[in-house]
SERO-4910 file (N, C-alpha, C, O; in steps of 0.05 Angstrom, whole numbers):
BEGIN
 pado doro    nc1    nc2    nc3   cac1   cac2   cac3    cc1    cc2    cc3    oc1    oc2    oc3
  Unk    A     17    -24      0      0      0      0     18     25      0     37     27     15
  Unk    A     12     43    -16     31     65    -27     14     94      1     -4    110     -6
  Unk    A     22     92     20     16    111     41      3    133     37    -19    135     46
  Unk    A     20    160     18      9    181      9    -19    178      0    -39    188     10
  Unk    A    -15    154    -30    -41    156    -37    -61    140    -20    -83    137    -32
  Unk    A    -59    129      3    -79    126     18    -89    139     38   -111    135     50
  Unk    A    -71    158     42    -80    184     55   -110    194     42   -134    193     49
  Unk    A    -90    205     16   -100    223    -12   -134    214     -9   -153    229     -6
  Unk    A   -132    182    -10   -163    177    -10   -183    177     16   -207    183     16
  Unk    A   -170    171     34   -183    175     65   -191    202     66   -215    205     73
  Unk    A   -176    223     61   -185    253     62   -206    259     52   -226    268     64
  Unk    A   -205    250     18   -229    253      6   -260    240      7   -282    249      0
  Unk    A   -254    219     17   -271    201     41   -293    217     68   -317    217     74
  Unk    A   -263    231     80   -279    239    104   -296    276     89   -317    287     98
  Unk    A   -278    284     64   -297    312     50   -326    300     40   -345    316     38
  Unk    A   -328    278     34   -350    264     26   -366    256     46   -388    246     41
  Unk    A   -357    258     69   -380    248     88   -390    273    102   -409    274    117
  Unk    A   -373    297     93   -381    323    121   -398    335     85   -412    355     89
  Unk    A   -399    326     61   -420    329     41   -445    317     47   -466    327     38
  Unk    A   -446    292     63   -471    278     62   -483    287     92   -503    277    102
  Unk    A   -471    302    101   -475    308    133   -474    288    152   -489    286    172
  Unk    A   -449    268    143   -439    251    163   -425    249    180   -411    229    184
  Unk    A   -424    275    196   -396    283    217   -395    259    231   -374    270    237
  Unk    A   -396    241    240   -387    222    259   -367    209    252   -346    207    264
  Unk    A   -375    197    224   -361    174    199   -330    203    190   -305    201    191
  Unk    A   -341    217    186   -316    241    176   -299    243    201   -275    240    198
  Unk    A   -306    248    219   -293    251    250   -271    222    252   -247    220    256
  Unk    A   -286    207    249   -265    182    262   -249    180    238   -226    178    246
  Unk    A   -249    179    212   -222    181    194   -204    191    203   -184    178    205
  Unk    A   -206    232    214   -192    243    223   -178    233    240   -154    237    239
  Unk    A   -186    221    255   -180    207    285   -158    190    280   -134    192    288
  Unk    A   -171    171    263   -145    149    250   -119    156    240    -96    149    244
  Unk    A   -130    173    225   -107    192    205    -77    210    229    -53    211    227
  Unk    A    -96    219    247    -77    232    261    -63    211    293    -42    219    304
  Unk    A    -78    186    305    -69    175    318    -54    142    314    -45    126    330
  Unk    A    -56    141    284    -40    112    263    -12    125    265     -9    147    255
  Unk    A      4    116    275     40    121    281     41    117    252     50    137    241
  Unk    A     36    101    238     43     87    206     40    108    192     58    117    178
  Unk    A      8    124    197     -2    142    179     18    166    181     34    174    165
  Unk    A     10    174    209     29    200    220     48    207    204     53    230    195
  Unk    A     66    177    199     96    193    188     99    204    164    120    215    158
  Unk    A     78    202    147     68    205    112     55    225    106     53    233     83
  Unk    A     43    238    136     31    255    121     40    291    115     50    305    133
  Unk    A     34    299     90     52    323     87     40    346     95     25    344    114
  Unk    A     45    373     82     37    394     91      0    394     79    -20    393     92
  Unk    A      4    394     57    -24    390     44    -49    374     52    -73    377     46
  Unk    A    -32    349     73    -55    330     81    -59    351    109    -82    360    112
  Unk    A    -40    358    126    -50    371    144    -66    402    140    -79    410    160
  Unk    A    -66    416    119    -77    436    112   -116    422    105   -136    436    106
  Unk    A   -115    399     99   -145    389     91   -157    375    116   -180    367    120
  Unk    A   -134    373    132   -146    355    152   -154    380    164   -178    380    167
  Unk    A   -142    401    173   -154    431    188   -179    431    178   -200    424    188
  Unk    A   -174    442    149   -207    452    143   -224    427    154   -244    431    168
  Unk    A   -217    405    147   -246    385    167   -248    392    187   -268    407    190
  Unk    A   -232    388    212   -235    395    235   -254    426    239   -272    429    256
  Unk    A   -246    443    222   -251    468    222   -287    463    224   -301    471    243
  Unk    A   -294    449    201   -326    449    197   -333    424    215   -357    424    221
  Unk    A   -323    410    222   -338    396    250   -330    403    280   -331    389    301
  Unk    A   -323    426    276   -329    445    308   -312    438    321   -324    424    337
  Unk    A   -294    438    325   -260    420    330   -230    445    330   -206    444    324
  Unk    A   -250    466    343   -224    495    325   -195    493    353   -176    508    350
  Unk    A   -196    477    372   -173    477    381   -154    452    369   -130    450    374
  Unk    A   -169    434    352   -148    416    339   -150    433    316   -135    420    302
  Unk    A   -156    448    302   -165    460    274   -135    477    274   -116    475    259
  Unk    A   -140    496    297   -115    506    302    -85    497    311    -67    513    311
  Unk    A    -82    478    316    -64    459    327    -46    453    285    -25    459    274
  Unk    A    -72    441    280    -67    429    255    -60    446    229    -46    442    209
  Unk    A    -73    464    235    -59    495    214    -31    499    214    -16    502    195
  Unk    A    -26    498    245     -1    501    251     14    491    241     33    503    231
  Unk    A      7    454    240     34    447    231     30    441    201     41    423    188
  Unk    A      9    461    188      5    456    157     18    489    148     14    500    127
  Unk    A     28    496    164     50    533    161     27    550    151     31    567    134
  Unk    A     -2    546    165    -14    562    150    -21    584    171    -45    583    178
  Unk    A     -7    603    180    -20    627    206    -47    629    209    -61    628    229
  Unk    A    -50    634    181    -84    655    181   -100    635    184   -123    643    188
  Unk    A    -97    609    184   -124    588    188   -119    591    214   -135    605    227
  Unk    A   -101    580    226    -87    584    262   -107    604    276   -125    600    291
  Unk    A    -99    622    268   -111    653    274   -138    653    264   -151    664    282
  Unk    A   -157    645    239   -184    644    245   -200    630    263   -223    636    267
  Unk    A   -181    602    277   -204    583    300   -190    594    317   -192    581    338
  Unk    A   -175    613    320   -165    622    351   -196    646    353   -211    650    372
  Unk    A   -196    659    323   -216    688    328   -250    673    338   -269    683    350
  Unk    A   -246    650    328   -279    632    327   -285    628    363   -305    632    375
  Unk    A   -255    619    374   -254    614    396   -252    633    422   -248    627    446
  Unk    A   -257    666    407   -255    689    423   -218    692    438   -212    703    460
  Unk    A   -202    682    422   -172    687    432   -166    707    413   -156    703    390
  Unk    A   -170    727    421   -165    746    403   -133    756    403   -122    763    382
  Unk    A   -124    756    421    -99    768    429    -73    757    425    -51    768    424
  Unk    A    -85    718    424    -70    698    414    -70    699    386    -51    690    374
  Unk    A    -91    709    372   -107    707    343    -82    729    323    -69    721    304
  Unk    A    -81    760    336    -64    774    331    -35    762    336    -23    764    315
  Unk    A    -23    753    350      2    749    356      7    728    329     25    737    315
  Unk    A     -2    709    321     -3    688    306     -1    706    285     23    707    282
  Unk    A    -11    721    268    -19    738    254      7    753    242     13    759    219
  Unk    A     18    757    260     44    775    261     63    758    231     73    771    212
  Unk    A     63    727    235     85    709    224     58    706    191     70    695    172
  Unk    A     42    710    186     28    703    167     33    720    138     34    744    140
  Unk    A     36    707    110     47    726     99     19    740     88     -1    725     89
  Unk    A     13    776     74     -3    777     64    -23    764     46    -13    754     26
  Unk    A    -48    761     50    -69    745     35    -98    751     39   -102    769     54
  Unk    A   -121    738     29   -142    746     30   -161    732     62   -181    739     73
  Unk    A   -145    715     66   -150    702    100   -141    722    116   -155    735    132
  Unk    A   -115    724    113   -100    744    132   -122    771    138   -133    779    159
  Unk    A   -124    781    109   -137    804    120   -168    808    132   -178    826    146
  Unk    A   -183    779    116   -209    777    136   -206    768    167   -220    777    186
  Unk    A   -190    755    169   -174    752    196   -176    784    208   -194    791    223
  Unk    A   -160    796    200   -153    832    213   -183    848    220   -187    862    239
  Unk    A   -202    842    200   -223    859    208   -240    846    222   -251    860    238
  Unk    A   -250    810    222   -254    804    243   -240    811    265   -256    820    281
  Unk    A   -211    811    276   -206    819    297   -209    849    306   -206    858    329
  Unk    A   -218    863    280   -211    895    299   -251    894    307   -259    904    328
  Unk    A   -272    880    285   -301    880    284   -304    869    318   -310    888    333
  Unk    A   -301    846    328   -297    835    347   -287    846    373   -299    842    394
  Unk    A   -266    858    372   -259    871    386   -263    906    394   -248    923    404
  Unk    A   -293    905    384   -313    936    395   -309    951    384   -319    973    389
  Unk    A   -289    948    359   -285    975    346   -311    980    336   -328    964    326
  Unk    A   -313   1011    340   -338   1021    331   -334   1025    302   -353   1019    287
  Unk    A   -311   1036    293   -300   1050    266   -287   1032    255   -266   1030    266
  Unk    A   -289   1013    233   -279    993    219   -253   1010    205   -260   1028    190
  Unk    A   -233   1007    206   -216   1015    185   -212   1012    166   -209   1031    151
  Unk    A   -209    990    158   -205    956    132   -223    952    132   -232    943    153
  Unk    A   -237    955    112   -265    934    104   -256    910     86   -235    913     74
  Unk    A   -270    888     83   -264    873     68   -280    871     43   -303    879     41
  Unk    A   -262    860     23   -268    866     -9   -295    839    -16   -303    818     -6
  Unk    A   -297    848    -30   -324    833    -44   -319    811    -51   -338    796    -54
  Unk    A   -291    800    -57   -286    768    -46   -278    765    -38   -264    746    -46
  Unk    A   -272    772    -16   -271    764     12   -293    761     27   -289    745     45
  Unk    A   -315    770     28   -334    766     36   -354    746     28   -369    735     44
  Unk    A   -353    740     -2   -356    716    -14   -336    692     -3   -345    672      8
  Unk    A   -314    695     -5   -304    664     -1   -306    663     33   -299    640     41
  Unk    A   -312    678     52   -305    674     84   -328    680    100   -328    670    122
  Unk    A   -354    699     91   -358    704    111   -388    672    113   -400    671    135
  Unk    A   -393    659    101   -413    638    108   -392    622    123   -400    618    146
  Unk    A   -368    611    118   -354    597    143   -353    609    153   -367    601    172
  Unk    A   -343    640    160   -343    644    195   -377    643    214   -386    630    233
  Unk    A   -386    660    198   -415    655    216   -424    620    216   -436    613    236
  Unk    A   -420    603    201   -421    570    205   -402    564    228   -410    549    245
  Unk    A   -387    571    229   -363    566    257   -370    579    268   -380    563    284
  Unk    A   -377    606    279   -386    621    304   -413    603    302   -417    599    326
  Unk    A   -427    594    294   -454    574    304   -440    552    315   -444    542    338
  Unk    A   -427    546    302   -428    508    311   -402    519    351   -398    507    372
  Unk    A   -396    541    341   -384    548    371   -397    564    389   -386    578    406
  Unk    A   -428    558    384   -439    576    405   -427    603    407   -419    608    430
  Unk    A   -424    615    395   -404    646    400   -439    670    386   -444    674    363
  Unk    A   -451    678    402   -474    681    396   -460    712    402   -469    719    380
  Unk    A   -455    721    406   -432    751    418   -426    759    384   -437    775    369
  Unk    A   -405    742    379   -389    759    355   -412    744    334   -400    749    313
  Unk    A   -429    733    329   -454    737    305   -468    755    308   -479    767    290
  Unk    A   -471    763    336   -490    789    335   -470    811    320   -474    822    298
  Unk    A   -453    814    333   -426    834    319   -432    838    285   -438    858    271
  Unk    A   -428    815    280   -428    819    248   -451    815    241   -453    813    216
  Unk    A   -469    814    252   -500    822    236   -507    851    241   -518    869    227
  Unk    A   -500    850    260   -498    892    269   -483    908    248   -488    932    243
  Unk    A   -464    895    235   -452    908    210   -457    899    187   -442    901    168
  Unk    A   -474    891    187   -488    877    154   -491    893    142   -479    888    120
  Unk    A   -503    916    140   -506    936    125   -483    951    110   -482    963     88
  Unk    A   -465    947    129   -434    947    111   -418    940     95   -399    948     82
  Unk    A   -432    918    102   -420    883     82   -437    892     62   -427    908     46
  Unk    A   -461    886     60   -486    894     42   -475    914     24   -480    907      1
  Unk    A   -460    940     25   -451    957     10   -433    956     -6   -427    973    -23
  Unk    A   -422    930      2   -390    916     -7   -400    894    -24   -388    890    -45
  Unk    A   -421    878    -17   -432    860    -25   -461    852    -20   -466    843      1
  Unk    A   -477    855    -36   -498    848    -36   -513    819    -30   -536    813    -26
  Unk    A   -489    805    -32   -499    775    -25   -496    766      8   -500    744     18
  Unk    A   -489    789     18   -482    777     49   -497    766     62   -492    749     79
  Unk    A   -519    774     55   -548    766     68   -549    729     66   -548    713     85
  Unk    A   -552    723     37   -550    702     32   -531    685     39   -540    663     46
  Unk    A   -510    687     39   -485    671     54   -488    665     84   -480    645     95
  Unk    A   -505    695    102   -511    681    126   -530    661    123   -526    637    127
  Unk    A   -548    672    116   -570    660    103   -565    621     96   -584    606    100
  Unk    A   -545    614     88   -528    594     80   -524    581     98   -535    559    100
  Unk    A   -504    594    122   -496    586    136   -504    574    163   -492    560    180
  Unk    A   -537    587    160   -558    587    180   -576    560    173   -589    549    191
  Unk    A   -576    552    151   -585    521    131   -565    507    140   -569    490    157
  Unk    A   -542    512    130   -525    486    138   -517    474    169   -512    453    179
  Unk    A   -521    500    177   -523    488    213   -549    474    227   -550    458    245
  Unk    A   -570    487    211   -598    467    226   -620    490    227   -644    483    227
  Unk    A   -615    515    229   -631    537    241   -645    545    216   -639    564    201
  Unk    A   -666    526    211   -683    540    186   -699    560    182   -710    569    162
  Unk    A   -697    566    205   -731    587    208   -702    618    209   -707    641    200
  Unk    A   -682    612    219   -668    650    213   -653    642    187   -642    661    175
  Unk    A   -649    611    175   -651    607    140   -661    622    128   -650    640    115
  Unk    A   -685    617    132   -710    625    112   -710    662    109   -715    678     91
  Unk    A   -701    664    143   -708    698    144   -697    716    129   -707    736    119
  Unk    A   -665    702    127   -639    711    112   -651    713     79   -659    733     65
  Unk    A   -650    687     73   -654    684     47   -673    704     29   -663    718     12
  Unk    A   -704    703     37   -721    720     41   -712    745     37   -722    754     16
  Unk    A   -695    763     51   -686    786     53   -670    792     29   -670    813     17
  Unk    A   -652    767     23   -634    770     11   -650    762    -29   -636    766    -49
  Unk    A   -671    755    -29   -672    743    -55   -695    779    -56   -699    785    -80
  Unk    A   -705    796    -40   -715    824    -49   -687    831    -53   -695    847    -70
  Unk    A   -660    835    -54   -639    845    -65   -642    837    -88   -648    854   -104
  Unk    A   -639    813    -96   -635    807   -126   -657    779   -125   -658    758   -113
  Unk    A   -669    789   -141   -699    773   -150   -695    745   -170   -709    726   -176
  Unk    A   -662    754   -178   -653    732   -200   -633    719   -193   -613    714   -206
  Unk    A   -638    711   -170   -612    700   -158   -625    673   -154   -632    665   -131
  Unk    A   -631    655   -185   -636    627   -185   -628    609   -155   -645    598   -142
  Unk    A   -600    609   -148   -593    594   -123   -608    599   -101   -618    581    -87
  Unk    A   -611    631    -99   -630    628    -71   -662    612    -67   -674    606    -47
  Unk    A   -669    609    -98   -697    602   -105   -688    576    -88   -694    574    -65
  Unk    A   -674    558    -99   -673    531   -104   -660    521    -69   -664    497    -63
  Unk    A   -647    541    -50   -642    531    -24   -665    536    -10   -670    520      8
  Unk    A   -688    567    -16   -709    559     -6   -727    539     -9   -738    529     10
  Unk    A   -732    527    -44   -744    507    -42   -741    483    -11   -756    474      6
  Unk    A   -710    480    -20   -696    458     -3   -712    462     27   -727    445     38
  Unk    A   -703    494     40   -713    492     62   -745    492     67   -755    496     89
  Unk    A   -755    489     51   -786    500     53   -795    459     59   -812    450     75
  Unk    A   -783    449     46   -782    425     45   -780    406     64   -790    384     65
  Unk    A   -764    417     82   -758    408    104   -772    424    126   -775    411    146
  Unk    A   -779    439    126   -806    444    143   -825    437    140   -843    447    153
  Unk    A   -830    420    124   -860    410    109   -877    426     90   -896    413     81
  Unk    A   -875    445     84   -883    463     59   -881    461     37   -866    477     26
  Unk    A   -897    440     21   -900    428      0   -901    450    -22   -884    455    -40
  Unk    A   -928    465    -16   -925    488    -39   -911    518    -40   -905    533    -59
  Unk    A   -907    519    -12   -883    533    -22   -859    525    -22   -840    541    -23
  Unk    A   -857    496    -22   -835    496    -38   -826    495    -68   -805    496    -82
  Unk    A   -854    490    -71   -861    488   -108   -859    514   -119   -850    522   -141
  Unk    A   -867    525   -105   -862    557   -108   -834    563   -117   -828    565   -141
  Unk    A   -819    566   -100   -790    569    -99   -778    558   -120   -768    572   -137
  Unk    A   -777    520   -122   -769    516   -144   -777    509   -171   -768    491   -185
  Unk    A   -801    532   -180   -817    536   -198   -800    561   -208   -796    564   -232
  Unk    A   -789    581   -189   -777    606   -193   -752    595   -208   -746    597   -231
  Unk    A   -740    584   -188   -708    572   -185   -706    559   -220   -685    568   -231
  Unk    A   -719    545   -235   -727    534   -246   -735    552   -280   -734    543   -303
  Unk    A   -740    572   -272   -750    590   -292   -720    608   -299   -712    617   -320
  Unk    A   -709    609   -271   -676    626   -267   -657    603   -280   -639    612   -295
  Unk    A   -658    581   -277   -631    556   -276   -641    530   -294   -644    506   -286
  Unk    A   -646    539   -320   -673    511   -340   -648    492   -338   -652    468   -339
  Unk    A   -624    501   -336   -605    470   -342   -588    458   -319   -569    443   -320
  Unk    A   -608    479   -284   -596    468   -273   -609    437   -262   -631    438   -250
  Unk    A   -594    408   -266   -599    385   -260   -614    384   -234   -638    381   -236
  Unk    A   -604    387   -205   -610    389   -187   -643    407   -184   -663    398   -172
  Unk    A   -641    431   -199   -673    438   -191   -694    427   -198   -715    425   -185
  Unk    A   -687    414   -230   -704    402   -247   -716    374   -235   -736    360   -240
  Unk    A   -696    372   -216   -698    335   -201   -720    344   -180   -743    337   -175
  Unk    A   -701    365   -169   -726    368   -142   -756    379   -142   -775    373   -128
  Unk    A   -753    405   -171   -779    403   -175   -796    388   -186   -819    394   -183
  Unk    A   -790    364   -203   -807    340   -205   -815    329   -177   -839    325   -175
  Unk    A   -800    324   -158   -808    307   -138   -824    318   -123   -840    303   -110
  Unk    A   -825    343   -121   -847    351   -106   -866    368   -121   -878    387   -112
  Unk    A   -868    361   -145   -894    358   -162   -910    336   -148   -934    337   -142
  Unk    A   -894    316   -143   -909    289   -151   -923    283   -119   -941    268   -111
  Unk    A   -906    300   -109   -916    296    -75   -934    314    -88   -949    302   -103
  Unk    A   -938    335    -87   -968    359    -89   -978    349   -111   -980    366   -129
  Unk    A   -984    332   -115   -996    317   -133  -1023    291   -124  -1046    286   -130
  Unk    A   -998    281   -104  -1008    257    -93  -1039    249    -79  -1044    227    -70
***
């Protein structure tokens, strides 16, 4: 057995199970991966940089951070230190990180967090796209109910920078379990842009799972009219034809 690539595949194993929402089955790979003496000695910077981000999304940010570390990456280090309210540890870490688009959502979460009333650094419109639905998904799954209020208190700022912010919480509020401030987000966010096919098609989803048959037909009747070749809507709005049908 050629080690690396059995790493290579266990990783993608445990990304496939935190896809199907199988943190338990994804959790104990990690487990193996990091307490197999065999495995240990094989694995490189890259496996430990993927093994963080798991840890990262199964609520794990003092091994998340542990494991950044020894993947040389500061600014991941420094975002489960900020998730974890170590702000002071968060900055010091920070110091050794070279410029990047982590680093600097890193900096304004720490100055946002830390009461600044007056943001100095705002962050750019992808940055806010690629970071801010994981951080608010990690400030949930960490109970950190303090710094989400924080950054929903500045939404309107984000909002100016980016209009999708809404939706990304909105996102992040689905993928943790909380459908009903899902829905609220989304909602808010699809009167921004009316053609934003995706949001149609995650309300369907969530409408679905509350039991709301027609409006969920609703949704991905919209979604559907926005996305004719997307596979996924086309599937789900048949199936719950056939249920409002039944």
């Amino acid at each position: 057995m050629h080690e690396p690539d059995f790493i290579d595949k266990k990783i993608s194993k445990a990304f496939n199970f935190i896809n199907e929402d199988k943190f338990n089955k994804a959790e104990q790979i990690i487990e193996d991966l990091l307490n197999a003496s065999k495995l240990k000695e094989n694995l490189k910077t890259r496996h430990f940089q993927n093994i963080a981000d798991i840890c990262l999304t199964l609520g794990k940010f003092d091994l998340a951070r542990d494991i950044y570390v020894k993947a040389d990456n500061p600014s991941g280090a420094a975002f489960a230190l900020i998730i974890l309210k170590e702000i002071q540890e968060a900055k010091k870490i920070l110091l050794s990180s070279p410029d990047s688009a982590a680093k600097f959502w890193c900096e304004f979460l720490i100055e946002l967090f830390s009461g600044n009333k007056d943001i100095h650094e705002s962050p750019s419109f992808f940055t806010i796209r690629n970071f801010l639905e994981l951080t608010v998904y990690s400030l949930l799954r960490a109970g950190n109910q303090d710094y989400i209020k924080l950054l929903i208190e500045h939404l309107n700022k984000l909002l100016d920078i980016n209009q999708d912010s809404e939706k990304f919480i909105g996102y992040a509020y689905f993928h943790f379990g909380d459908l009903d401030r899902a829905v609220s987000f989304l909602n808010s966010a699809i009167k921004r842009n009316s053609y934003d096919g995706e949001i149609y098609f995650t309300l369907g989803q969530l409408y679905l799972q509350k039991g709301s048959v027609y409006g969920a037909l609703a949704m991905l009747e919209n979604a559907h009219l926005l996305l004719p070749d997307h596979a996924p809507t086309k599937e789900l709005l048949d199936k719950t034809k056939s249920v409002s049908e039944a």
